[in-house]
Structures are given as C-alpha cells and as structure tokens.
N, C-alpha and C positions, 0 to 999 in steps of 0.2 A: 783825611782823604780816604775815602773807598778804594779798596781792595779789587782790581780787575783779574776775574777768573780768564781761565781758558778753558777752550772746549774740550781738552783732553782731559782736563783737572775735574771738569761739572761729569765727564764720562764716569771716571774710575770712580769717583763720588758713589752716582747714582749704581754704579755694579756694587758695591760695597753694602748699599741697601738692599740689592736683591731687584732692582730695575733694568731690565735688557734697553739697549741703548743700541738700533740699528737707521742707520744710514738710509732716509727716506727715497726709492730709486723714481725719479720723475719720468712716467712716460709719456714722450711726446707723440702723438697722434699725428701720423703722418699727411700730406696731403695728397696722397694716391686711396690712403683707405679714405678718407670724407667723400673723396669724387665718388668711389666705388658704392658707397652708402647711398650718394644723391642719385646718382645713374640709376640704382636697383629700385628704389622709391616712386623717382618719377616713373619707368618704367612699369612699375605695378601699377601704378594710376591709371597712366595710357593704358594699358590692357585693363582695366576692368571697367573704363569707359567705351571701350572696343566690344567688348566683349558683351554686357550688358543689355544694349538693342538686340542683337544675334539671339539672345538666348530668351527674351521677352517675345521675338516673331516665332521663333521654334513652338514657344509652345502654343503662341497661339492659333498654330497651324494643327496642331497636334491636341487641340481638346476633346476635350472625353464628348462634351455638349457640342453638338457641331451644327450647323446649318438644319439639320435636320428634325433637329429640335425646336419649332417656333413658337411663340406664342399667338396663336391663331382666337383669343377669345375675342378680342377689339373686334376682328375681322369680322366673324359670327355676329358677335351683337350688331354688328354696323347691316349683317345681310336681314338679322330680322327685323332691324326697326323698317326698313327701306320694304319688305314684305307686308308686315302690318299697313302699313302708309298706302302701297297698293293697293292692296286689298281694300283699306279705306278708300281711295278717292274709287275703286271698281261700286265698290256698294254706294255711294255717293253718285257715281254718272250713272246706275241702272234706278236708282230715287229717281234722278235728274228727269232719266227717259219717261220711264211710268208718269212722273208730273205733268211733263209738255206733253202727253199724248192724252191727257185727261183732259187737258186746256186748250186741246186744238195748237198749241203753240211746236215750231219744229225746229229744232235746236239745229246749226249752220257748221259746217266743219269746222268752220274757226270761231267758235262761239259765239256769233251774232244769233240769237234772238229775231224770229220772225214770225209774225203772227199770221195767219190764214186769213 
C-alpha cells in the first residue's frame, strides 16, 4: 500500500529543493464592482450613440463648401441647348415666312394654312 503524503511534508520537501511554496490567495470579484463595470460600458454606448448625430449635423452646418458653392454646369448646358433650339425653330419660322409669301400662302396664328 501507498504511502499518503501531507501537505506539510510535499511543503518542507519542495523548500528543501529550493522551491517557494506560497498559498494561492483567491480573489473574488465582487458584485458591486461587475455592476460598476456594466453601468460604465453601457453608459459609454448611450453617449456615443447620443452624441454621434450632434456632431454629424455640426459639421454639417459648418462646412467649408457651403451652399454657395453650386454646381451650375447642368444648369448652363440646359440654358444653351434651349437657346440653340430658339434660335432654330426663329430661323426655321423666318424660312417658314419668306416661303408662304412667295406662294401667296398666309400662315394663320394657329398654324392653319390658308391659301389666297
């Protein structure tokens, strides 16, 4: 039958060898500090979901490029095509005229075509 040690015996053993043999101290972790942990956490959540929109509308109130800076080229292209286009259908009804005045024919304010 085997020999049962004690723990004082496996101590003065392992000092003997030159091994330090200290008494593991357990800390328990209370449950006011975990609350305190969880409190502080969520509350940094809430505030940087809080805070977040706030500091998204600031700047956008506050940009360097503001309103005043537009992109006006759409606009321009959109005013010359509509000038060309004038100007065509103007040269197109002074054609028109010159024609019907050769042809005896006299164009009606509402475009009816009427022959002399």
């Amino acid at each position: 039958m085997k020999k049962k040690y004690s723990i004082f015996e496996i101590k003065k053993y392992l000092n003997k060898k030159g091994f330090i043999v200290k008494k593991k101290i357990k800390i328990q972790d209370s449950g006011l500090n975990n609350l305190s942990r969880t409190f502080l956490s969520s509350l940094m959540i809430i505030s940087f979901f809080f805070i977040t929109p706030l500091a998204i509308n600031l700047s956008k109130e506050k940009m360097i490029f503001s309103k005043d800076y537009e992109n006006n080229s759409k606009n321009s292209l959109k005013k010359l095509v509509m000038h060309i286009v004038f100007y065509q259908i103007k040269i197109k009804n002074k054609f028109m005229i010159n024609m019907a005045m050769k042809d005896c024919v006299v164009v009606g304010m509402r475009g009816m075509i009427l022959i002399r």
